[in-house]
C-alpha distance (Angstrom), angle and dihedral (degrees) to the residues before:
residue distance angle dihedral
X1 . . .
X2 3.66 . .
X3 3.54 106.3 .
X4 3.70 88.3 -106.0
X5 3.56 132.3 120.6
X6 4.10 100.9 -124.1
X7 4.16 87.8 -147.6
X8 4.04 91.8 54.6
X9 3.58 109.4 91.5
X10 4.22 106.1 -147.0
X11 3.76 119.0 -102.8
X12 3.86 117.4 -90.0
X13 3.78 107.2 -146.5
X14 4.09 108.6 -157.4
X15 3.82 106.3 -118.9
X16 4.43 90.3 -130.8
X17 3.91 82.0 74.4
X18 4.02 95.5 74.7
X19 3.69 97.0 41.9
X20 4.60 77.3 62.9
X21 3.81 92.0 57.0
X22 3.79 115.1 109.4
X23 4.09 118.9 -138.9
X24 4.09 109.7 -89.3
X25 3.31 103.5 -134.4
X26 3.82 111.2 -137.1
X27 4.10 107.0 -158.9
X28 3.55 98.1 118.6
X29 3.79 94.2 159.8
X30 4.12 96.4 105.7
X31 3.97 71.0 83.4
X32 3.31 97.1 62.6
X33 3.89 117.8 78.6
X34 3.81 108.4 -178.9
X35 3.76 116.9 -153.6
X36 4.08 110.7 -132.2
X37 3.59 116.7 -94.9
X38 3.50 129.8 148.5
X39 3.93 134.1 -102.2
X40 3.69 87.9 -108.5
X41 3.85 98.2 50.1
X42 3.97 86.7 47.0
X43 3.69 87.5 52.2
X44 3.70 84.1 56.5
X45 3.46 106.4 49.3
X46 4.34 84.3 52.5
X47 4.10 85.6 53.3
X48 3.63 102.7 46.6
X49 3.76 88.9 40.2
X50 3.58 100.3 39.6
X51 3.70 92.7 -137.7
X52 4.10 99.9 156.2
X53 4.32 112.4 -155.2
X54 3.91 138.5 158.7
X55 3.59 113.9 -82.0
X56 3.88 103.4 -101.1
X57 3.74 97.0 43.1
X58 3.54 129.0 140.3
X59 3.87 117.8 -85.2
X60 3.87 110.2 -105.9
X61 4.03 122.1 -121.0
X62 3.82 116.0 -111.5
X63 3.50 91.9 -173.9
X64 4.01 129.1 52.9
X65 4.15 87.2 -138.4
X66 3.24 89.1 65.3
X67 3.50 90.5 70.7
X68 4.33 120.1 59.2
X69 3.82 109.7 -150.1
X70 3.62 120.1 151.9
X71 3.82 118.4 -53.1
X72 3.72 89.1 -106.9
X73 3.65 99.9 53.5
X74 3.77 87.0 47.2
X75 3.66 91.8 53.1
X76 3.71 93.4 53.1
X77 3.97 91.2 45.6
X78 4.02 94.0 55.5
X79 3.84 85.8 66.5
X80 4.37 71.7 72.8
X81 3.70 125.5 72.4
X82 3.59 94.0 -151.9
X83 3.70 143.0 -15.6
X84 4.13 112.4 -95.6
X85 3.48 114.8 -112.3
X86 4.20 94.6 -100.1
X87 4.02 84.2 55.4
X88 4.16 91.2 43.3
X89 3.88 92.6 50.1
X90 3.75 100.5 31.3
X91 3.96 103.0 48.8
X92 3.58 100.9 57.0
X93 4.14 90.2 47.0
X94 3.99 90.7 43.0
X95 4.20 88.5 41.8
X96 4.04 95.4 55.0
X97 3.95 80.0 56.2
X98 3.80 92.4 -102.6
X99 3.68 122.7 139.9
X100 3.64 120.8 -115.1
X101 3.73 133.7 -176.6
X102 3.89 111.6 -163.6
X103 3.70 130.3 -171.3
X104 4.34 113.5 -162.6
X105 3.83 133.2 146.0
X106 3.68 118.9 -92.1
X107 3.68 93.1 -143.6
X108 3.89 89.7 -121.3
């Protein structure tokens, strides 16, 4: 089955309550504390990696501590020795409330 009990009719939300919600803002990038490396050493990271972006986008993260999520998250990514590329480029953009589409191998 679903999950569901079949006698439970589902919840009816009144359409007034999402004319009440506020804007989320989605600049996360206070999060986000890049360590200092030159345009050049960027530029290399992108090569060796083959990670392909815009001119003018945000530097990547070679290191997860460069990034402050919740202790817990952190925790789980030490078990990692680094972010892959897709995760290095794509969580600064998507963090500063950009969108991002990314393309990487899976590894399967």
């Amino acid at each position: 089955g679903s999950g569901r009990n079949p006698k439970s009719a589902p919840i009816q939300l009144p359409p007034a309550i999402f004319t009440k919600l506020e804007p989320f803002p989605k600049d996360f990038s206070a999060q986000v504390c890049f360590a200092k490396r030159t345009a050049a050493e960027v530029q290399q990271y992108r090569r060796q990696e083959l990670v392909q972006v815009p001119e003018g986008t945000v530097d990547p993260i070679l290191s997860f501590n460069e990034v402050n999520f919740h202790p817990e998250v952190n925790k789980l990514l030490s078990r990692y020795p680094k972010p892959t590329p897709i995760q290095a480029q794509a969580w600064p953009i998507l963090l500063s409330g950009r969108n991002c589409i990314g393309l990487a191998k899976t590894g399967s």
